[in-house]
N, C-alpha and C positions, 0 to 999 in steps of 0.2 A: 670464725666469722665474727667479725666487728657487729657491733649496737647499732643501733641506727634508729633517731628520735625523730618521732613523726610529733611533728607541732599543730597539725590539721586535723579536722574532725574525718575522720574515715565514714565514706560515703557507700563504698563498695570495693568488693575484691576479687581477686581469683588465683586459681590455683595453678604455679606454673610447672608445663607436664617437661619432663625431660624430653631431650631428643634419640633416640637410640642410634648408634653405632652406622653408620653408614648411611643413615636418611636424612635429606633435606628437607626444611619446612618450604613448603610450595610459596612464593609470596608472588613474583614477579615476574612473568615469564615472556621472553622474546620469540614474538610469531612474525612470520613473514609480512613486510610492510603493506602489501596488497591488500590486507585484510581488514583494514584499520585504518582509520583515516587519523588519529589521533600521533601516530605515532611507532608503533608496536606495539606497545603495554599490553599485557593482559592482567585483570586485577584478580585474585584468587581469594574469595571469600570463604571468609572462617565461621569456625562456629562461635567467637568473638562479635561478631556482629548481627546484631540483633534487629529485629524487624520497627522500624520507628512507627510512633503511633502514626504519621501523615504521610503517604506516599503520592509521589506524581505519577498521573497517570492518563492512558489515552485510551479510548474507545472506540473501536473499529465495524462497519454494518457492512456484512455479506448478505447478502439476496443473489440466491441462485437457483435459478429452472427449475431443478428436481426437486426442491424444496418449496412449501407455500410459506412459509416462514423464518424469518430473517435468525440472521444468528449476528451475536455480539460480540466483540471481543477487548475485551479490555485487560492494558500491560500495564502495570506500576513501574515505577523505577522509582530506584534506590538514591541518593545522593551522595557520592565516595567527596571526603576531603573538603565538605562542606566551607563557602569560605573561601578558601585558599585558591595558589596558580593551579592545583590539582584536582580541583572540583571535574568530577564526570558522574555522567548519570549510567546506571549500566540498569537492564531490564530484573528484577526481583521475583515477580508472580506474574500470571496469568488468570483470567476467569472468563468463560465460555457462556452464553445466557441462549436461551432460545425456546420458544414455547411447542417447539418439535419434541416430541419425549422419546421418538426411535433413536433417538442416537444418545439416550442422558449414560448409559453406560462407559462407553469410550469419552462419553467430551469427557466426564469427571477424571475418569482414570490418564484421559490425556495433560490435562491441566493441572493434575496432580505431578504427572512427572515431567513435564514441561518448567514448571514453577520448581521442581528440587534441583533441576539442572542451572537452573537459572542463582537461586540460591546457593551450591557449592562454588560458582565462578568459574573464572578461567576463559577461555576461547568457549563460550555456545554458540559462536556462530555458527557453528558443525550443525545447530539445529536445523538452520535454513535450507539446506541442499536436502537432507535427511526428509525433511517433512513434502519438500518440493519434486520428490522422487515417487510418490506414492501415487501409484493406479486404481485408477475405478475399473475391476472387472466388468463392468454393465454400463462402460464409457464415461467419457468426461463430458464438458460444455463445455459450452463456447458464451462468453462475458462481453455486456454491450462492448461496442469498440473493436471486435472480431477478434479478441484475445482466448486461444485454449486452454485450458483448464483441466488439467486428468482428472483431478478429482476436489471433495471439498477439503480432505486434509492436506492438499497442494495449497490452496488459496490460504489457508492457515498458513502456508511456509511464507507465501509471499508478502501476507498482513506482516509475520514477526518479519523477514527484511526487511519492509517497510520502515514496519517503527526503529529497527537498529539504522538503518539510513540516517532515518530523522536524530539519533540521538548521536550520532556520529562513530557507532560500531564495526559498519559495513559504509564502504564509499559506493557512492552512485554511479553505473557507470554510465558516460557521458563523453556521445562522440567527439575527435576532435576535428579541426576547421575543415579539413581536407574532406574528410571522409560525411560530415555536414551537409559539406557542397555538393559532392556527388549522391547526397540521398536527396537534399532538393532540386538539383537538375534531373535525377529521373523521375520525379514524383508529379514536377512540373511539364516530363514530358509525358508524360503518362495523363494527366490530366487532362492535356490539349488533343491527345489523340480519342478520348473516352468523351469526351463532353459533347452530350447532346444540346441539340439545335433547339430550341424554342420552334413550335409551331407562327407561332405569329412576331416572331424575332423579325423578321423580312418581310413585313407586308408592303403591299400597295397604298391601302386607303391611309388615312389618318390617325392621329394615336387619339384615342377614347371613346373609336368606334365601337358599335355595340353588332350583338350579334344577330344578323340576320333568320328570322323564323322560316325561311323559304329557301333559300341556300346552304345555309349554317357559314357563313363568312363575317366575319368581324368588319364589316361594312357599311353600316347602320348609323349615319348621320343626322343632324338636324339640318336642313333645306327649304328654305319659306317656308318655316315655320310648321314644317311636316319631314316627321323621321322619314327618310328615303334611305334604300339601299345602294350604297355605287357597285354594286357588283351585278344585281339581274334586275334593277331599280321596282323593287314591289315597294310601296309606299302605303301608308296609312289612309292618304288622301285618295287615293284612288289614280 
């Protein structure tokens, strides 16, 4: 093995492990395009990469019925290839906050292995379906907007698609024109056959009529100078 002059102040090092007989080092692996809006790429983090002191990160509030207390959820991410045409952000940790303490057992132990998964790399999108699979034996809710809900470690699956959505891990799905069209034509007709009438949509009298104490009809004008009724004419004046 030839010399080799280092001219530079040596900063840091490490140790390079062989590869044995038969195994490939995981680096870059091709996943079915659907999954990934990027591309395919999946990035497979090493134990070479190390946790930077600043991470980006987003914060998510769940408020849900069964609970009086809101839960938190905040994802860091990482910055791959900082810089560069290859800058992506991929999800690093996870942290759970809530001043509920029935559940401090499972959040920790969840976000513990949430956050190791997240740090080995690779395809976690596996996490999403995994966590969105889970039932509440003693029922699920229902989420303003009339959206169900099995459980709250469901809405944790849907927080993390969420933010892989937003970082561009998971594509959104989003209908296209045809199928658009036929969801606002039946939405539109659905509408016109459910929409209730106004009681006083169709009256008779005048618009800013007031309401009659004697009939209950919105009839109740000013008339020389004396509120009158046009509908069984009771008047103030007599």
């Amino acid at each position: 093995m030839s010399a080799i002059k280092i001219d530079s102040k040596i900063t840091k090092y490490r140790v390079q492990k062989s590869v044995s007989e038969g195994t490939v080092p995981a680096t870059v692996t091709e996943i079915p395009a659907e999954r990934l809006a990027s591309g395919g790429k999946v990035i497979r983090l090493t134990e070479e990469v190390q946790r930077p002191e600043v991470l980006i990160g987003s914060t998510y509030k769940i408020k849900t019925p069964v609970s009086d207390h809101a839960m938190y959820i905040t994802i860091n991410d990482i910055i791959l290839n900082e810089g560069s045409e290859h800058e992506q952000r991929r999800p690093f940790e996870v942290f759970i906050n809530s001043k509920n303490l029935d559940h401090y057992q499972w959040i920790v132990a969840l976000t513990r292995i949430i956050s190791a998964v997240f740090r080995k790399g690779g395809d976690v999108t596996f996490l999403v379906e995994e966590l969105k699979a889970v039932f509440d034996p003693r029922g699920g809710y229902w989420q303003p907007g009339g959206k169900f809900m099995p459980s709250l470690i469901a809405e944790l699956g849907y927080v993390i698609e969420k933010h892989m959505q937003t970082i561009g891990m998971i594509r959104k799905f989003v209908l296209d024109e045809h199928q658009q069209k036929l969801v606002d034509d039946k939405r539109a007709e659905y509408d016109s056959r459910a929409k209730q009438t106004d009681a006083f949509a169709k009256s008779h009298f005048p618009d800013g009529a007031q309401l009659c104490i004697k009939c209950s009809t919105a009839a109740v004008v000013m008339m020389d100078g004396c509120m009158t009724c046009l509908n069984c004419g009771e008047s103030k004046c007599g």
